[in-house]
C-alpha positions in Angstrom: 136.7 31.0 20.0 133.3 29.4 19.9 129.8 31.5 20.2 129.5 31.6 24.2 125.0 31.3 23.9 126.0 28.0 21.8 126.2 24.9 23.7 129.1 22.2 22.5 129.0 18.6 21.9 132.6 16.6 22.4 132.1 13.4 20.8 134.2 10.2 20.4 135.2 10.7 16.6 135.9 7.6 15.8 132.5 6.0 17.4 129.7 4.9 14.8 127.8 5.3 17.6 128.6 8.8 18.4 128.4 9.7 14.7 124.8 8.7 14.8 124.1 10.4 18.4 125.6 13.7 16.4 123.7 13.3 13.0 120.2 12.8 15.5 121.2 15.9 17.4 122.1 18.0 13.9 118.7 16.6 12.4 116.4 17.5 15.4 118.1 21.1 16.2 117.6 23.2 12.9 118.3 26.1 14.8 121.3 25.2 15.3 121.6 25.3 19.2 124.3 22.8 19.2 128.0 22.8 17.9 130.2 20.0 17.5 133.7 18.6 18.3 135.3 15.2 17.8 137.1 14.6 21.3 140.3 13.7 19.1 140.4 17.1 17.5 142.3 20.2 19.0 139.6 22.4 19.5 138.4 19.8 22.0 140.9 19.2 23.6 141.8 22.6 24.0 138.3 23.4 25.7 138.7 20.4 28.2 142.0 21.8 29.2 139.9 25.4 30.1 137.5 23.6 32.1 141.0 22.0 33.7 141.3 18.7 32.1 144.3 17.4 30.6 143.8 15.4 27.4 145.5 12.2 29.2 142.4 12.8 31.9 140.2 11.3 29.0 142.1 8.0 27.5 140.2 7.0 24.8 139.6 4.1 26.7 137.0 5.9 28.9 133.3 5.4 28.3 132.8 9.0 28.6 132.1 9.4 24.4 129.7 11.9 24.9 130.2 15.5 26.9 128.1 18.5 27.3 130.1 22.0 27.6 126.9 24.2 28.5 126.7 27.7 30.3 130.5 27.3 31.0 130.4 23.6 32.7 131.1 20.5 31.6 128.6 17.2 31.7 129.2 14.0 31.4 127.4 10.8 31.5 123.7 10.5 31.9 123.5 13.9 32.4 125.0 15.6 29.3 122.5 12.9 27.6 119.4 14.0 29.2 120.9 17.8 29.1 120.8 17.4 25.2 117.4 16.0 24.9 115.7 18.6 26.9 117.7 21.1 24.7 116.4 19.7 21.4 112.7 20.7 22.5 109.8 19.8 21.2 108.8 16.0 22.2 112.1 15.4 23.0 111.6 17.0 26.8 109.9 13.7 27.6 113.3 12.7 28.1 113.3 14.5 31.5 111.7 11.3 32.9 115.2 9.7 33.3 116.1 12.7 35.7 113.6 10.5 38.3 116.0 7.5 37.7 118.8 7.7 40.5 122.2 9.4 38.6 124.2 6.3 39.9 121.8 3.6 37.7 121.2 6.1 34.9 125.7 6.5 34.8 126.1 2.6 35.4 123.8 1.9 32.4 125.8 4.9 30.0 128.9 3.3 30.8 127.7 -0.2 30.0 126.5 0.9 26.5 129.8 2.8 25.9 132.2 0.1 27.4 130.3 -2.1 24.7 130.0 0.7 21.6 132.9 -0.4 19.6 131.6 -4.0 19.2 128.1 -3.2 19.0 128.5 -0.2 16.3 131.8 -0.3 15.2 134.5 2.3 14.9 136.1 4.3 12.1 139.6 4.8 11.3 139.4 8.6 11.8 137.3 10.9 13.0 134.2 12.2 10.5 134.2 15.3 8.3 131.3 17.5 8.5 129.7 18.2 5.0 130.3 21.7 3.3 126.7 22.7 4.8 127.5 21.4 8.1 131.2 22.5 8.4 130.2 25.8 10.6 128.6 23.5 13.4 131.7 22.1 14.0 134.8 23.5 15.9 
């Protein structure tokens, strides 16, 4: 089971997008705050279906590609966004000034960059592999 003080990323797996959102995170947290999983693999899916979800409650369809499993809850949206940047530290707190936007305009302009993510970045034909030095991020 994953290290409880560690916070998890789920990620769409197959999003260029998301690959890059992941490879940021992994290059700005050297401490290693922040583990991984693709939302394809079985690790994720089994830790959405303890926090209640069934894997057919996220079709791959759905623009959530991002989710935040922190403290024992589950973010999505805006909100597992801004939860990240404040947890990368550093200059990346400045983020927090999206928390002033309203969580309806800041959730209506995440799902209009995911709705769009596969024509704007691109997709894979399977989800990424970690590198031998990365392979204990991920779950």
């Amino acid at each position: 089971m994953p290290d409880s003080a560690a916070d998890i990323i789920l990620f769409d797996g197959v999003c260029n997008l998301c690959h890059g959102f992941v490879q940021f995170v992994i290059g700005q947290d050297p401490a290693g705050r922040f583990r991984f999983a693709a939302l394809q693999s079985p690790a994720a899916q089994a830790l959405l279906a303890a926090q209640g979800l069934a894997p057919a409650a996220l079709p791959a369809s759905d623009p959530d590609s991002v989710l935040l499993l922190s403290g024992g809850r589950l973010y999505s949206h805006s909100t597992a966004v801004l939860r990240i940047a404040h947890g990368l530290g550093g200059g990346w707190r400045l983020a927090a000034v999206g928390w002033v936007l309203p969580r309806p305009w800041r959730d209506a302009l995440y799902r209009f960059v995911a709705r769009h993510r596969y024509r704007w970045f691109g997709r894979q034909e399977s989800c990424m592999l970690p590198s031998p030095a990365l392979r204990s991020r991920f779950l």
